[in-house]
N, C-alpha and C positions, 0 to 999 in steps of 0.2 A: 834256349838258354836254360841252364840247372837253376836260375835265381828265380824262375817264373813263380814257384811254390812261395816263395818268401813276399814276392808283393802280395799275391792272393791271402798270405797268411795276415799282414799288416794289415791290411784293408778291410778284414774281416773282424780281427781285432780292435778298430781303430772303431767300425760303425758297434760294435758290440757293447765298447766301454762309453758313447755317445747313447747310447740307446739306454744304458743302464744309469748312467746321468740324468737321461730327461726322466726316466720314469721314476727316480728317488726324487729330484726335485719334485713332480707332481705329487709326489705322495708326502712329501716334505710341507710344500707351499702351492697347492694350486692356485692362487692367485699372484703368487711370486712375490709378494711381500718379503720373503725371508732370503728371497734371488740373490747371491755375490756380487756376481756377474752385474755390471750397470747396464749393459750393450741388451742381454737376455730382460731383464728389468724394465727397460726401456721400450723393447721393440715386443715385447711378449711370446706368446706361444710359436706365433708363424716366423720367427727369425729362430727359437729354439731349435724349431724341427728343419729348417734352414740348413742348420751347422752340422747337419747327417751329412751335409756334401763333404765332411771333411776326411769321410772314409774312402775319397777316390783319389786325396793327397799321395799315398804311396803309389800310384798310376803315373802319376808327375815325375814324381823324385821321391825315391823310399829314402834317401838320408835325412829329407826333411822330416 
């Protein structure tokens, strides 16, 4: 398939902009005091680094 390059591109993207997330917030609030996020807030660090899994969403379905 010619689309193969476009998941890999998404997916690569997706953990990139997640990765640059967690580490502003850490540099932002490491104790998450200032966390948006209620779900991150609530569950802390190990659910943060959790939602790296969401760089495998374009594997699913890249329209999502």
């Amino acid at each position: 398939m010619p689309e193969d390059w476009l998941v890999h591109l998404l997916a690569v993207a997706v953990l990139l902009s997640r990765l640059a997330d967690i580490g502003s917030t850490y540099l932002v609030s490491p104790n998450l005091h200032l966390e948006a996020n209620d779900l991150v807030r609530r569950f802390g660090w190990p659910f943060a680094f959790l939602t790296l899994g969401l760089c495998f969403l374009p594997y699913v379905d890249p329209g999502l």
